[in-house]
N, C-alpha and C positions, 0 to 999 in steps of 0.2 A: 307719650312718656316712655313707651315702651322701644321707642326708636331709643330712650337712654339704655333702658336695661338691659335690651339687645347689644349696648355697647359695650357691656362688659361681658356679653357671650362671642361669641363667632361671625356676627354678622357684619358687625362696624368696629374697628379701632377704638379704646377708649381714647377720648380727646379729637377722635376725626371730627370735620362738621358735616353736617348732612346738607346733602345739596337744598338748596334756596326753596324747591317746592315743601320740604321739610319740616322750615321752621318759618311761618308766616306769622305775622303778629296777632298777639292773642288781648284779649280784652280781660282776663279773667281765668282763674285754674278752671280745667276741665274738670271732674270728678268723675273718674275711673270707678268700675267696680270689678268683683270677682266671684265668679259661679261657688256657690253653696256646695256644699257636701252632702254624701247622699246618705250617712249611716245613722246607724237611729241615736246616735249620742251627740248631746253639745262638746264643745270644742274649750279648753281652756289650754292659757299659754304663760311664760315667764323666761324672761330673758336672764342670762347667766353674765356674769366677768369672772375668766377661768382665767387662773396663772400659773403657767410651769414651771414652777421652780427650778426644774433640773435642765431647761435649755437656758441662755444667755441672751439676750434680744441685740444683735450687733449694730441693727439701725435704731434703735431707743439708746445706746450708750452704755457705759459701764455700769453696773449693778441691775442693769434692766432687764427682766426674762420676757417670755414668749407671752402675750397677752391675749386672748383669743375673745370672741363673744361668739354667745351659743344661745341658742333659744330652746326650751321643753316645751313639746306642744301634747294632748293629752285628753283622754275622755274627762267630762266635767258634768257636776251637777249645781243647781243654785247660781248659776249665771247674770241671773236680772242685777246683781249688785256691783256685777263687773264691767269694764269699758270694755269694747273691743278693740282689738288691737292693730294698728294701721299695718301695712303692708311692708312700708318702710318709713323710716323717719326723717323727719321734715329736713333736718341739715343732711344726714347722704344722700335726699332724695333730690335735691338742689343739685350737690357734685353731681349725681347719675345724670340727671337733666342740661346742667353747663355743657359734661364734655359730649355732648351727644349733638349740643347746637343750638339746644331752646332757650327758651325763657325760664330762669331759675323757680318762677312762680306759676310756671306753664300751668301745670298739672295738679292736684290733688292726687295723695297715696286713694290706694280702694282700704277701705277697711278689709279685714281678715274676717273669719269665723272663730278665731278665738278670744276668748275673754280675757282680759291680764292677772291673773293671781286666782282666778278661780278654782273653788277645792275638786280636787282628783275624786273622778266616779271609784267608789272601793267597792264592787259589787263582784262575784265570778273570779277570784282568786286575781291573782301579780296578772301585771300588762306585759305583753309583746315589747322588745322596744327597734325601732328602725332609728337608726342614726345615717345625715344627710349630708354628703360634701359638694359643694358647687364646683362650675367650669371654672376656667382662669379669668381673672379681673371680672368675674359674678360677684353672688352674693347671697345669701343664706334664705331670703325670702325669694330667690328665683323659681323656684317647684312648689308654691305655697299649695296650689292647686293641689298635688299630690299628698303633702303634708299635713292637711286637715281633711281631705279625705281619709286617710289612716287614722287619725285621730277618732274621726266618726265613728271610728269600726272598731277602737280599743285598745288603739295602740298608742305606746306612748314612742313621740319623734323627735329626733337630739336635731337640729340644724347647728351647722356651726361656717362662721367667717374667718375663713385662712387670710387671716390680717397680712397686707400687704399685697395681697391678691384680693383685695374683695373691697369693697365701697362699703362703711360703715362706721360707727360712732359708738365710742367709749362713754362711761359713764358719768365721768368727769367735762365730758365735751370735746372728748378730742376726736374729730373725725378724721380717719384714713381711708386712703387710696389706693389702688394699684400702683404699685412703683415700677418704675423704666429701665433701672440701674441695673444691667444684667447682673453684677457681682450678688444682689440681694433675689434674683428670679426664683420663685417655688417650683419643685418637677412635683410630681405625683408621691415621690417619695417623703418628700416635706407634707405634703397634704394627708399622707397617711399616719404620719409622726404624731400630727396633731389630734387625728382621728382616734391611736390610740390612748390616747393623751385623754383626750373625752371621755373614751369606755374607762377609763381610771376613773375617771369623776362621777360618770354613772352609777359605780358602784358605790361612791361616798354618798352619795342622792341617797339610793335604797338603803344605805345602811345608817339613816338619817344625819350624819352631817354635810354643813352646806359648804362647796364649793366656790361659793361665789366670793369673789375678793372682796368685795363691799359688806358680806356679813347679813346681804338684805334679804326679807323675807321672802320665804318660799309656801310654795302651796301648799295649805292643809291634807292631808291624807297623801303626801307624797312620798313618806318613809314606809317602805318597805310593801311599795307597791308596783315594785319592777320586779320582771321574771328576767334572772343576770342569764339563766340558761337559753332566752329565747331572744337572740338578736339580732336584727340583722343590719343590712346597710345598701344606700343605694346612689349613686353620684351621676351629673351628670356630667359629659366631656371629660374634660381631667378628675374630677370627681369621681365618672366613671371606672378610668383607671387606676385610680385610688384608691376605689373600694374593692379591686383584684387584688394590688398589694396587701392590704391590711389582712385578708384573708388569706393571705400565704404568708405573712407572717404572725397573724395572732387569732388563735381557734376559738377567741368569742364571739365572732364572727359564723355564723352558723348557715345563712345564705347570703346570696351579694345579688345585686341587679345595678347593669351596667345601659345608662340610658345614651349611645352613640358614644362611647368611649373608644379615642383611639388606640388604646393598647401601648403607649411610646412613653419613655423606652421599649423597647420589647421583653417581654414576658417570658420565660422559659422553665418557671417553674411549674409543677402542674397543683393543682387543684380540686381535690377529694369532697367538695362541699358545692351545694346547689347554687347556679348561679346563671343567672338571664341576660341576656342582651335584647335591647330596643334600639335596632340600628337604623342609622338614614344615610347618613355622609359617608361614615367610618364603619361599611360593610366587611366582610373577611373576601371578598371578590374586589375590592378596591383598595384595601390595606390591609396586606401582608401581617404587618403585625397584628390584626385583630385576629387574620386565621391561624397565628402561631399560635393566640394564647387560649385562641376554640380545642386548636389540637390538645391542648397541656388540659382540657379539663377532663375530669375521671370519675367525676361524681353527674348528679342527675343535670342536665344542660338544656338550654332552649333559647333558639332566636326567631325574632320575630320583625317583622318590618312593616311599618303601615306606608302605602301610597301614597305619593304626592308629601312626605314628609323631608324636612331638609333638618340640616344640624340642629337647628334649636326647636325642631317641632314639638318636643315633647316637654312641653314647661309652661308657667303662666304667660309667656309673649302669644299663644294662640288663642288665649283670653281677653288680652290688655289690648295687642298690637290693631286687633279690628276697629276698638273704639279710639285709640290713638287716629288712624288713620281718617275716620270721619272728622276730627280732632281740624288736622293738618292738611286734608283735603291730596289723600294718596289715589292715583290711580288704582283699577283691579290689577294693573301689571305691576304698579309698584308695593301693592299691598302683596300682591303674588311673593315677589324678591324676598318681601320679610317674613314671611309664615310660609311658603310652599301653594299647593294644591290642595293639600291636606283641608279638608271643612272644618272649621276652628270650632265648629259645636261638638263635631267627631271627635276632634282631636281630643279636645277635655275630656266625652267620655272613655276613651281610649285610657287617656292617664289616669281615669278615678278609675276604671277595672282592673288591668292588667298589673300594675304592682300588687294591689290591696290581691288581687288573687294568687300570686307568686308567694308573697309572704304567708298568707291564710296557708297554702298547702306545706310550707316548709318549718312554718315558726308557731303554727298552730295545729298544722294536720288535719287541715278540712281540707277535703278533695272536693273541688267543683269541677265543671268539665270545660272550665275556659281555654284552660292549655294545654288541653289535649287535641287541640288540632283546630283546622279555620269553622269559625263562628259564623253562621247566618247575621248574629246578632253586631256582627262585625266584621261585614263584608271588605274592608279597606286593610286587614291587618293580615299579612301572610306570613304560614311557619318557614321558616327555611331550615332546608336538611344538611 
């Protein structure tokens, strides 16, 4: 399945087919799962329909605005009553699998760690809140791993789908896709539009009314249990980049962390505010632009690199793509092409530490000693100076 999802990251074209070894015939959905989280709090989740009023939608037609879906994911108690919530949903999880080559039924979603509507932990004062933008032609549950990690730990996580870049399904049923049509293409600058477009709604959240265009229900104890002062954000690939922009144009934005963001267009503005890079592909020794926008920063900075990591290393494909691969029957070389070198058990815990401790120091003010320099406990991840 994950040979789909990868399709809408870096590694394969959406719509490419994957060669013949691939997609062999299947007898029945596999069922995928996804590594737990480690923090001592249950997980609850609820999906949004956000509408912009103040953009125009020019591919939906006249009187149509900007449509978006967003997911809130969040510390929770009293969960036994709640479902958890699949990974993706059954019709874009179909499209993600078409253009990738499989069997529309290949696959089984993993279920999440989050429950659907369950009430907000309100214990320890307002939550942290990390808002998330995906690569191009991704999609909102691509970093779940990371996302319910943070959740664990207290934080409440906006995910959202830059419709039209992203594979996903409205509420009404209408599924979309990445579009082709360069005239309608999203830059970073559109992905940050939208982004703060969200932090506008955040704050309708915490200020108890509902954003959702449906009027549907939202989780118990969710008014006025976001700290507006403590946010932050983190993308990956153009996400990445997205989350630079937003934070050079709007100071609610308090730290950013950029997972292999290529920087492009080029950056030249600078940036007074904490902000990380986890680079693989789009190091600042191999794109220019990334070392433009390392120069431009002026506040507290850090890059880090783990080994044997490629452009999508840092996401749920180094969860999903191993058991796909016994799935599909990949070689170690072809299983290599799609995850790197990187040890897909590493790699996970790589992603459940290293944001959750980037945020904690910035959005919380706990100093741990992760990133202050190379970890015994993480012998694969190097600082670069």
């Amino acid at each position: 399945m994950l040979g789909a999802a990868l399709a809408v990251g870096a590694a394969v074209p959406l719509g490419a087919t994957l060669p013949a070894w691939a997609a062999p015939a299947v007898t029945g959905p596999a069922q995928l799962t996804l590594p737990g989280p480690t923090g001592p709090y249950p997980v609850g989740t609820v999906a949004l329909h956000l509408v912009d009023a103040s953009r125009p939608d020019p591919v939906a037609g006249p009187g149509r605005h900007r449509e978006l879906m967003a997911s809130v994911w969040y510390p929770a108690h009293d969960t036994r009553r709640y479902p958890q919530a699949p990974w993706m949903l059954a019709r874009p999880l179909q499209e993600l699998l078409a253009s990738a080559g499989f069997e529309r039924d290949a696959v089984a979603a993993p279920l999440t760690a989050g429950h659907e509507g369950a009430p907000v932990r309100r214990t320890g004062g307002r939550l942290p809140v990390v808002v998330y933008s995906h690569g191009a032609h991704s999609h909102r549950a691509d970093h779940t791993v990371m996302v319910q990690e943070l959740a664990s730990h207290g934080y409440v996580v906006v995910t959202v789908d830059h419709t039209y870049d992203a594979i996903g399904e409205f509420p009404d049923g209408r599924v979309v896709v990445p579009l082709r049509d360069p005239k309608y293409a999203l830059g970073p600058a559109d992905f940050a539009t939208d982004i703060r477009f969200v932090l506008d709604c955040i704050e309708d959240l915490d200020a108890g009314r509902n954003p959702d265009a449906g009027q549907r229900r939202l989780p118990a104890g969710l008014r006025g249990a976001l700290d507006l002062h403590r946010i932050g954000m983190f993308g990956w690939s153009k996400g990445g980049t997205a989350t630079a922009r937003v934070m050079i144009d709007d100071r609610r934005v308090r730290a950013g962390l950029s997972l292999d963001g290529p920087m492009l267009p080029t950056i030249t503005a600078d940036l007074d505010r904490p902000f990380m890079m986890m680079t693989a592909q789009f190091t600042r020794a191999a794109e220019p632009a990334v070392a433009e926008f390392w120069s431009h920063l002026r506040g507290w900075r850090l890059n880090v690199q783990a080994a044997g990591a490629i452009h999508s290393s840092y996401g749920d494909n180094q969860a999903l793509i191993p058991q796909l691969a016994k799935v599909v029957g990949m070689t170690d070389e072809q299983l290599r092409d799609w995850i790197g070198t990187l040890d897909p058990a590493r790699a996970v815990r790589i992603q459940q530490a290293y944001p959750l401790a980037f945020f904690d120091l910035h959005l919380r003010h706990r100093r741990g000693h992760l990133l202050d320099g190379p970890a015994a406990a993480f012998p694969e991840v190097a600082f670069l100076p």
